[in-house]
LOGUVEX-940039 format. One record per residue (C-alpha): residue number from 0; residue in one letter; x, y, z. Coordinates in steps of 0.02 Angstrom, whole numbers. Layout:
REM residues N
+-----+-----+--------+--------+--------+
:   n : res :   east :  north :     up :
+-----+-----+--------+--------+--------+
: NUM :   A :      X :      Y :      Z :
...
+-----+-----+--------+--------+--------+
END
This chain:
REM residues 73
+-----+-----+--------+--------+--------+
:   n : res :   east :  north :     up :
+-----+-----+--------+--------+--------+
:   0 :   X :   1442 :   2739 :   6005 :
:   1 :   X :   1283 :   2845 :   5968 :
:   2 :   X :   1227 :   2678 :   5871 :
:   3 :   X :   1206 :   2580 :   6044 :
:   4 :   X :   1097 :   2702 :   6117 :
:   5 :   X :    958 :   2626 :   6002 :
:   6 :   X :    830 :   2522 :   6049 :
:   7 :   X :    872 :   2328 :   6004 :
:   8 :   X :   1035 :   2241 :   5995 :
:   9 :   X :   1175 :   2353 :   5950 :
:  10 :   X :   1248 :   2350 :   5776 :
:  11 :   X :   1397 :   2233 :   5754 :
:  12 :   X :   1500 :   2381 :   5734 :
:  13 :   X :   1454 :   2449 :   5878 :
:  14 :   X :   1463 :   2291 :   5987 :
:  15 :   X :   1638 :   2260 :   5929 :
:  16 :   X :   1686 :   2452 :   6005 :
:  17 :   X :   1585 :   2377 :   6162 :
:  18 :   X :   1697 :   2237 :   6178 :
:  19 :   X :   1866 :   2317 :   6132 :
:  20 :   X :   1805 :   2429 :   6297 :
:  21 :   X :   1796 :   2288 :   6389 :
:  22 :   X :   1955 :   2216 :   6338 :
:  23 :   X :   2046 :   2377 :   6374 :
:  24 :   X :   1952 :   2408 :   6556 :
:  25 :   X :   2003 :   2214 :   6614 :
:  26 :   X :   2191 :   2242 :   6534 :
:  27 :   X :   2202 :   2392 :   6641 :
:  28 :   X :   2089 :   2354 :   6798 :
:  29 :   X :   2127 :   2166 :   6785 :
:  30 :   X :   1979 :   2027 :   6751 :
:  31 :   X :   1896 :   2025 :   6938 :
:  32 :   X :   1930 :   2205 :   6969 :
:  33 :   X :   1815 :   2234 :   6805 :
:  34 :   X :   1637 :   2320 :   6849 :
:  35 :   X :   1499 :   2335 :   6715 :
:  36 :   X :   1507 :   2533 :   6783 :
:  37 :   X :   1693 :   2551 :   6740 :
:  38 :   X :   1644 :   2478 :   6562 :
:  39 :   X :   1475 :   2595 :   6567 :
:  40 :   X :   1611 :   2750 :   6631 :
:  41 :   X :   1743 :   2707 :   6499 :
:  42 :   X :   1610 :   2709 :   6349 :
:  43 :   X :   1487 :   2826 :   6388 :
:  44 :   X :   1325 :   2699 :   6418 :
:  45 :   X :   1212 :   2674 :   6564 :
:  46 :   X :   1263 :   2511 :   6668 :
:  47 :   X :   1077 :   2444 :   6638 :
:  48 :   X :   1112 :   2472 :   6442 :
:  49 :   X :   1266 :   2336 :   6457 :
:  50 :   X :   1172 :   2226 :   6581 :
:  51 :   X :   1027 :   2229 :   6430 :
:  52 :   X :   1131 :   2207 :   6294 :
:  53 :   X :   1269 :   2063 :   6376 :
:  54 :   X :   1163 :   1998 :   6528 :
:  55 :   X :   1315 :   2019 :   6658 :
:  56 :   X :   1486 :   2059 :   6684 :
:  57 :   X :   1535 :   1906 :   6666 :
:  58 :   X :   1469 :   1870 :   6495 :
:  59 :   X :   1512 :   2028 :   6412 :
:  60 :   X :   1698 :   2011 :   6478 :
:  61 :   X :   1695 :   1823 :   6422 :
:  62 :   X :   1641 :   1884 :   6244 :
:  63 :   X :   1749 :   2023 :   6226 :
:  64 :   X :   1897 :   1894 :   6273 :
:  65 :   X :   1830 :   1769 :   6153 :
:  66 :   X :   1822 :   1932 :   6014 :
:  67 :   X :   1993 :   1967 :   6083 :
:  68 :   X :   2080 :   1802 :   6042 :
:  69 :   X :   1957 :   1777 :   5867 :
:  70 :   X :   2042 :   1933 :   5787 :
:  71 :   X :   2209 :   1887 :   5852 :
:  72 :   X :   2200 :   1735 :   5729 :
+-----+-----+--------+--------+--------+
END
């Protein structure tokens, strides 16, 4: 993860970990129980570094769904 901590976008790499996070936060907490801070807890980053790099909670979970379902097929 130290690759997020840049300053700019995060690598692709690096946003894929980002979203598997996600993924694995709203499979366990379920979608509306998801907080950008359980997402910041679970991979180390500052709430205000997701909220920069997604916009909101609802976009980055949207995406990482959207990942989720892309590498499924």
């Amino acid at each position: 993860m130290d690759e997020v901590k840049r300053r700019g976008r995060p690598s692709t790499h690096s946003r894929e970990e980002l979203l598997h996070v996600t993924r694995t936060v709203a499979a366990e907490r379920g979608y509306d129980a998801t907080r950008l801070s359980d997402v910041a807890a679970a991979s180390g980053l500052a709430v205000s570094t997701l909220q920069h790099y997604f916009g909101s909670r609802d976009a980055m979970v949207r995406e990482a769904v959207v990942a989720g379902v892309r590498d499924e097929l």
